[in-house]
C-alpha positions in Angstrom: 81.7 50.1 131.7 78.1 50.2 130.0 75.5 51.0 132.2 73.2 48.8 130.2 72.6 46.4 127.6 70.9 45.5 124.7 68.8 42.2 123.6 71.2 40.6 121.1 67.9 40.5 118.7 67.2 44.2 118.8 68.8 46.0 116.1 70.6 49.6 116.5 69.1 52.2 114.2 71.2 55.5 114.1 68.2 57.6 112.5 66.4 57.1 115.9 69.0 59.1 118.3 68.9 63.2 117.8 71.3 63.5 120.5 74.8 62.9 122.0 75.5 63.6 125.8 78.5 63.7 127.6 77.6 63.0 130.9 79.7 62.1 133.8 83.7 62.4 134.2 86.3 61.6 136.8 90.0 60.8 137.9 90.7 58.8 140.9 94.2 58.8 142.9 95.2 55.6 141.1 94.7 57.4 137.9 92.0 55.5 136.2 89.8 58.0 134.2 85.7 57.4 133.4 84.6 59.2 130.8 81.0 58.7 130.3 78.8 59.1 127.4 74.8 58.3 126.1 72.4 59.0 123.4 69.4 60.3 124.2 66.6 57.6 124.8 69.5 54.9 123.5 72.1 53.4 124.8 75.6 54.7 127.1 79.2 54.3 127.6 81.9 54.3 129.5 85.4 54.5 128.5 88.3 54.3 130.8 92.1 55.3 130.8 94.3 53.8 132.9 97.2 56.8 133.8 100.8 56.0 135.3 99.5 58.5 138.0 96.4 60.5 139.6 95.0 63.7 141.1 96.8 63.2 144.0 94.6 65.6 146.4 91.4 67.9 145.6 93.7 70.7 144.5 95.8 68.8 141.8 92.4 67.2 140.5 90.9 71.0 139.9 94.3 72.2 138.2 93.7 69.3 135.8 90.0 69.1 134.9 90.1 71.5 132.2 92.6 68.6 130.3 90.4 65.6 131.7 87.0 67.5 130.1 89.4 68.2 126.6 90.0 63.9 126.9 86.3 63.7 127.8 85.0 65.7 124.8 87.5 64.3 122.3 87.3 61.0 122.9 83.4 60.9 122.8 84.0 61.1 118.5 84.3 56.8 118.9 81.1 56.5 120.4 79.5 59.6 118.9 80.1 58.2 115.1 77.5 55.3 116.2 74.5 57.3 115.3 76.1 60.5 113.9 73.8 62.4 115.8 72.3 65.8 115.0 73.1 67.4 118.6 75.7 67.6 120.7 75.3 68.1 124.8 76.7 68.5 127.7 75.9 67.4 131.2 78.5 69.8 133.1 80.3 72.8 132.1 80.5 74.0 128.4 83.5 73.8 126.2 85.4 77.5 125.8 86.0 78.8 122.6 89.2 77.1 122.0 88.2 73.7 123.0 84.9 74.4 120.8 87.0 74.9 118.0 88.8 71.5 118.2 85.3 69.6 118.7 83.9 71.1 115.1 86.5 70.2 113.2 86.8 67.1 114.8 83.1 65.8 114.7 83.0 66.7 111.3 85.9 67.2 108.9 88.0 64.4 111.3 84.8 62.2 110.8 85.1 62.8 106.4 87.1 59.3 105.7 84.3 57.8 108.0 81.0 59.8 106.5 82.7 58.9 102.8 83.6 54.9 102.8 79.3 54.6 105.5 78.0 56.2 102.3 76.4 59.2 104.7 74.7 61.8 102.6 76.8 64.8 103.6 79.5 65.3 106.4 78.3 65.1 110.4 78.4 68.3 111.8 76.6 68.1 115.1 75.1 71.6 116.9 76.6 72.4 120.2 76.4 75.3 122.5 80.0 76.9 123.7 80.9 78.3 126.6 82.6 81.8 127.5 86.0 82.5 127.2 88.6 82.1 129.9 88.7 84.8 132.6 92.5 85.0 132.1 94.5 86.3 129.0 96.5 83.4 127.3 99.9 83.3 126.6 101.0 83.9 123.1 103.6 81.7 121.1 105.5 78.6 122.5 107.0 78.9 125.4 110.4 77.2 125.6 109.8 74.0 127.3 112.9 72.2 129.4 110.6 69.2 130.0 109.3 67.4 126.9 106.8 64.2 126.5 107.0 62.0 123.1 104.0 60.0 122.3 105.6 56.6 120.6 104.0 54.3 118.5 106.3 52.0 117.3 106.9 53.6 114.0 109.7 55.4 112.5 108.7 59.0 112.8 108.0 58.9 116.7 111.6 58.1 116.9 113.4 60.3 114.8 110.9 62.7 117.2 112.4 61.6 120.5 115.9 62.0 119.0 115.2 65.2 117.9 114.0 66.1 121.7 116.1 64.1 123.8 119.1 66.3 122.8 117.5 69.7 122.9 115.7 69.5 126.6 116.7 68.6 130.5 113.9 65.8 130.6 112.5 63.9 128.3 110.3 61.4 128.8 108.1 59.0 126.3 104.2 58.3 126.5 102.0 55.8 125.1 98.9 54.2 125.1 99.1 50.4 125.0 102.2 48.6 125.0 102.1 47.0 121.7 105.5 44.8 120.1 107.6 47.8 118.6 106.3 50.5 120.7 107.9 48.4 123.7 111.3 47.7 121.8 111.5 51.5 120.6 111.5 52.2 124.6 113.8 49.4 124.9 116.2 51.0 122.1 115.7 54.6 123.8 116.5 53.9 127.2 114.3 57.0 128.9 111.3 57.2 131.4 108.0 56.5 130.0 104.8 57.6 131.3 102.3 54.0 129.8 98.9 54.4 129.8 96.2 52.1 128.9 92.2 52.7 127.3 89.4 50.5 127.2 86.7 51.2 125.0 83.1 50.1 126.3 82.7 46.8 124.9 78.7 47.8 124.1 80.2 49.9 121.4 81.8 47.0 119.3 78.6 45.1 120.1 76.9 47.9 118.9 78.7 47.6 115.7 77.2 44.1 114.7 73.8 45.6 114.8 73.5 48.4 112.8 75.6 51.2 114.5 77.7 53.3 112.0 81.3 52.3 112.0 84.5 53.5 110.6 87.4 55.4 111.0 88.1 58.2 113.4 90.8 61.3 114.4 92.2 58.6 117.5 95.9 60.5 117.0 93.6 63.7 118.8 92.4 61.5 121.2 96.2 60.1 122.6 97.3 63.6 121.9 94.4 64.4 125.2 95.6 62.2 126.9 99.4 63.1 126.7 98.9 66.5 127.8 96.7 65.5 130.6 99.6 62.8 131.6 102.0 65.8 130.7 100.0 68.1 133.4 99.9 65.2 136.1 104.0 64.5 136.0 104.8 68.2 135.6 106.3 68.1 132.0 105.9 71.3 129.5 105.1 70.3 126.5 103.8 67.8 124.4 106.2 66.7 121.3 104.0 64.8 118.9 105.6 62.8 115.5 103.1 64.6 112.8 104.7 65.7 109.8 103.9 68.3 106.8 102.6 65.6 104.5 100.2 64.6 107.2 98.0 68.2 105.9 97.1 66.6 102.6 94.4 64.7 102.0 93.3 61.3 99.5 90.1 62.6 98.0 87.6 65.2 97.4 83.9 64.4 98.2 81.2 66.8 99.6 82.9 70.0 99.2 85.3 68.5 101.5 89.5 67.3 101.5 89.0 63.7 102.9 91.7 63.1 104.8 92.6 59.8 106.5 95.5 62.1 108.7 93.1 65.1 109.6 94.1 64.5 113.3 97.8 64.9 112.4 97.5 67.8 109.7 98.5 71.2 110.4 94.9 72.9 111.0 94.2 70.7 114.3 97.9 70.7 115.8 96.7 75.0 115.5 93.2 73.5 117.3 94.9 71.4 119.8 97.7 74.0 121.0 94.4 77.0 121.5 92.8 74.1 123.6 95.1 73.2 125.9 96.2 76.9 126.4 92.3 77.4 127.0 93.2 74.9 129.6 96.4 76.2 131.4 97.7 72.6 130.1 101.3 71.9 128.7 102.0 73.1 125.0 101.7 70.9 122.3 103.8 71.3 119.3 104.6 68.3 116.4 108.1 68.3 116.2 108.7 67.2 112.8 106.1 70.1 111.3 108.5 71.0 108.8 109.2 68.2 107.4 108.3 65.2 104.6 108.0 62.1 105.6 110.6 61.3 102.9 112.8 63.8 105.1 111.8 61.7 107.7 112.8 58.4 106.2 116.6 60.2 105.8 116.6 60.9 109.1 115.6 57.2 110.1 117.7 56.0 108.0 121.1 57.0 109.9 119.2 55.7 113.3 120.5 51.9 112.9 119.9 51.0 116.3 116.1 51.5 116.0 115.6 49.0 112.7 115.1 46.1 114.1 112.7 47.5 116.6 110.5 49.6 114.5 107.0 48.2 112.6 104.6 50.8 110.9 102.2 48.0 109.4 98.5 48.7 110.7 97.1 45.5 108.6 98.4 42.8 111.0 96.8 44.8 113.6 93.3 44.9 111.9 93.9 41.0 111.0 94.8 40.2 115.3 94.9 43.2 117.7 97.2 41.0 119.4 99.9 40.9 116.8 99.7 44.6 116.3 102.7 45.9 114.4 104.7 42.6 115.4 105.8 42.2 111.9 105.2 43.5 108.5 102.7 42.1 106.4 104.1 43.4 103.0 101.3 43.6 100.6 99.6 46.9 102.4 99.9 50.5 101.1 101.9 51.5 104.4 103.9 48.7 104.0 104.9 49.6 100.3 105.1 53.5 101.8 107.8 52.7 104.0 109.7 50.2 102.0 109.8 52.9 99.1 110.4 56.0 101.6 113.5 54.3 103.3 114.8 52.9 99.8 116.9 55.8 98.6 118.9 55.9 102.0 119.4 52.4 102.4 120.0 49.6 100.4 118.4 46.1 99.4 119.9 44.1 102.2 119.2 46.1 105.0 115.7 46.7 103.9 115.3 42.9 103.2 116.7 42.4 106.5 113.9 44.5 108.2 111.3 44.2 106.0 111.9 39.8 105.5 111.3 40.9 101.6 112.6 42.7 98.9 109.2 44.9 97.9 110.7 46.2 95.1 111.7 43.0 93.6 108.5 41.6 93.4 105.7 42.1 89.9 103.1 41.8 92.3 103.7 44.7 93.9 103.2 46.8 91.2 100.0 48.1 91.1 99.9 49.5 94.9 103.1 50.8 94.8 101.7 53.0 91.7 98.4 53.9 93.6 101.2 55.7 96.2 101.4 58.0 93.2 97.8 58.0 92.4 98.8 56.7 89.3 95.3 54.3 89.0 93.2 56.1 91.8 93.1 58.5 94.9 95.8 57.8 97.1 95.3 55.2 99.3 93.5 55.7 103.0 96.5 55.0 105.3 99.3 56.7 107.2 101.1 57.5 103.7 103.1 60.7 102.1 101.8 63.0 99.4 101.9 61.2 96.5 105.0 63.9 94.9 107.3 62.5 98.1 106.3 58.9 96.2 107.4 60.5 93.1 110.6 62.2 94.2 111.4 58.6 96.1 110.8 56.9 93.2 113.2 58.9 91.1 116.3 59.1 93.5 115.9 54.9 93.4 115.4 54.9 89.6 119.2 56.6 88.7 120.4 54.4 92.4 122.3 51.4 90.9 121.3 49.5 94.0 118.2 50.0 92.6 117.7 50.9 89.0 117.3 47.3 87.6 114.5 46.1 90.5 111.4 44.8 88.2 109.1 47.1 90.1 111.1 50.2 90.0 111.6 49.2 86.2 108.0 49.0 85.5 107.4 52.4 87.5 109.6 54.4 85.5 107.7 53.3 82.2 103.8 53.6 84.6 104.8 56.7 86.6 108.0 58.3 85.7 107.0 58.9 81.8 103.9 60.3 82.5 104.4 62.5 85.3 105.3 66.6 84.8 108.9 66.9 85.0 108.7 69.2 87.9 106.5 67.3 89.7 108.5 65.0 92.5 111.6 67.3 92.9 113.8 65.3 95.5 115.4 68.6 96.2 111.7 70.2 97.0 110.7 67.3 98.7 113.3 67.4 101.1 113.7 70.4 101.7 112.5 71.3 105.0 108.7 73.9 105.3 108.5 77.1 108.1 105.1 76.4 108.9 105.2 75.2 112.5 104.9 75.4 116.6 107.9 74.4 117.2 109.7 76.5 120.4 112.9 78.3 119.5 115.0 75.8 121.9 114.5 72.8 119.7 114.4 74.4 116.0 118.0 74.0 115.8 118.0 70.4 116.7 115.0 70.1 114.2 117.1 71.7 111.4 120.6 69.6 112.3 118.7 66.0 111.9 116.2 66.8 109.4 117.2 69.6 107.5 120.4 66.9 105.3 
């Protein structure tokens, strides 16, 4: 890990480093991966991955260090963000054009929720020097993969994902990092091969943060996407399915001539980044799956997946509260929480959300308020893992003409707060749902997309 230390007493100032290094790199045969990282005349890092597999000879370890440097590069944003540096540099080769691309927009617009709630002045956007381009002409569109990973987290779109997949493609296999409470039972539920890896950040960092270093959120669904391709690469798998969907592109706020978005690593603009990269890499493709659609589209979807509901948890709170009870349960009185609860409601009714949620959201005056702020009714929408605030809308006004749901106090009290003051076009269930033809998807699995997702 750290190759040094710091007297508890010294404080960390982040105006005294210019410069962020990436320095050393490696994959062993057992698959653990070092990837290390310093400021100049400060501190440095190392972070590790534990892989299912290695670079079993010389050879196979060459093929794949174009991926391990992408992991390398875009991983370095968590230790990066300490001190925001000025400078970016790099100890061995330079990143190509592609991969270049990625690490702008990711050291600076997928740092915007974290400059915004630190109080920076403006938007980090570190200089770097980029390498040539790639000897070799790269492929052009998707190819049509017959081998397919599926990052999981635990949540609900991840497994409408695999659905989609496991149906369209030969092998499919899952992938995650961590094996946290409902990302083991959604494996459980699944019943396919899954390639589990495991990272350890350098415990200096979150010493580090008690003394000064800058702290806050960061684009971490980039970072597992890096490491499922490199995975992908290593067990000989196409492509890389990830669970992102169209609502992920908008943002919460504007601040600094910039979007802020809390899903910048999911949206759109960086699945385009990650797919030139990882061709710019001979990698696997990487593609979201469920581009196209809503996450109220989504929620249908889930919806007719009963097997999954007692397995799934999206809550992020109990996980900030106790890493260790990450996603067990739901706390219900978080803004993904309420999301969920309010995305699922027009497809199922208030027992079987009850039964997975332990409470009745919707039933409850408390609750009020933050189900509004999903609207931005009251403020910006809030900085979680949550739909536009029209899918909020349009879910809210299937429920309020649902006579499972009409009379709830809360949905009462919404259709006086929201409903009445809202543009009548604004919210359109049928808009809403209706699926987008901005994507990557490969030809082979559109039509799978468009069966489960498209009514």
């Amino acid at each position: 890990m750290a190759t040094e230390t710091i007297d508890a007493r010294e404080r960390f100032e982040p105006s005294a480093f210019a410069v962020f290094r990436f320095t050393t790199r490696s994959l062993d045969a057992d698959g653990l991966v070092r990837l290390g990282y310093a400021f100049d005349g400060g501190p440095s890092f190392e972070e590790q991955f534990q892989l299912p597999r290695g670079a079993a000879d010389k050879q196979e370890l060459r093929r794949v260090e174009p991926l391990l440097a992408l992991l390398h590069w875009v991983a370095g944003v968590s230790y990066y963000k300490a001190a925001a540096a000025g400078k970016l540099e790099f100890d061995g080769p330079l990143p190509g054009p592609a991969a270049a691309a990625l690490i702008t927009a990711l050291y600076s617009e997928g740092l915007g929720e974290f400059a915004y709630r630190a109080g920076l002045a403006a938007l980090p956007r570190p200089e770097f020097q980029a390498g040539p381009a790639a000897g070799a002409e790269l492929r052009e569109g998707s190819r049509e993969p017959s081998s397919v990973l599926v990052p999981v987290g635990g949540g609900k779109d991840s497994v409408v994902a695999l659905e989609i997949v496991r149906a369209a493609v030969e092998r499919c296999e899952l992938f995650s990092v961590g094996d946290a409470a409902p990302i083991a039972r959604t494996v459980a539920v699944a019943g396919l091969p899954r390639e589990l890896a495991r990272r350890t950040i350098d415990p200096l960092l979150i010493e580090l943060n008690s003394r000064g270093a800058l702290n806050g959120h960061v684009p971490v669904t980039a970072i597992i996407a890096c490491c499922a391709l490199l995975v992908a690469a290593l067990a000989d798998i196409d492509a890389v399915a990830l669970a992102n969907e169209r609502s992920a592109s908008e943002g919460n706020l504007e601040w600094g001539g910039i979007r802020v978005n809390h899903q910048f690593s999911k949206s759109f603009a960086v699945e385009r980044l990650l797919a030139a990269a990882a061709q710019e890499a001979r990698g696997p493709a990487i593609f979201s799956v469920l581009r196209p659609a809503s996450e109220l589209a989504i929620a249908r979807a889930f919806a007719r997946l009963p097997a999954y509901h007692a397995a799934f948890t999206s809550c992020n709170a109990i996980f900030r509260l106790d890493p260790e009870l990450r996603a067990s349960s739901w706390c219900c009185d978080c803004p993904k929480c309420r999301f969920v609860f309010l995305a699922l409601a027009p497809f199922l009714d208030p027992a079987q959300l009850t039964a997975i949620f332990g409470r009745d959201l919707l039933e409850d005056p408390s609750q009020a308020d933050g189900f509004a702020l999903l609207t931005a009714t009251g403020g910006h929408k809030p900085f979680e893992c949550v739909g536009e605030e029209q899918e909020s809308v349009a879910a809210l006004r299937l429920i309020a003409e649902d006579e499972r749901w009409r009379e709830h106090v809360v949905v009462a009290e919404l259709r006086r707060r929201v409903l009445a003051t809202v543009p009548a076009d604004f919210g359109d269930p049928a808009a809403v749902l209706a699926l987008g033809g901005e994507h990557l998807i490969p030809a082979n699995l559109e039509p799978r997309v468009r069966e489960v997702l498209g009514a």
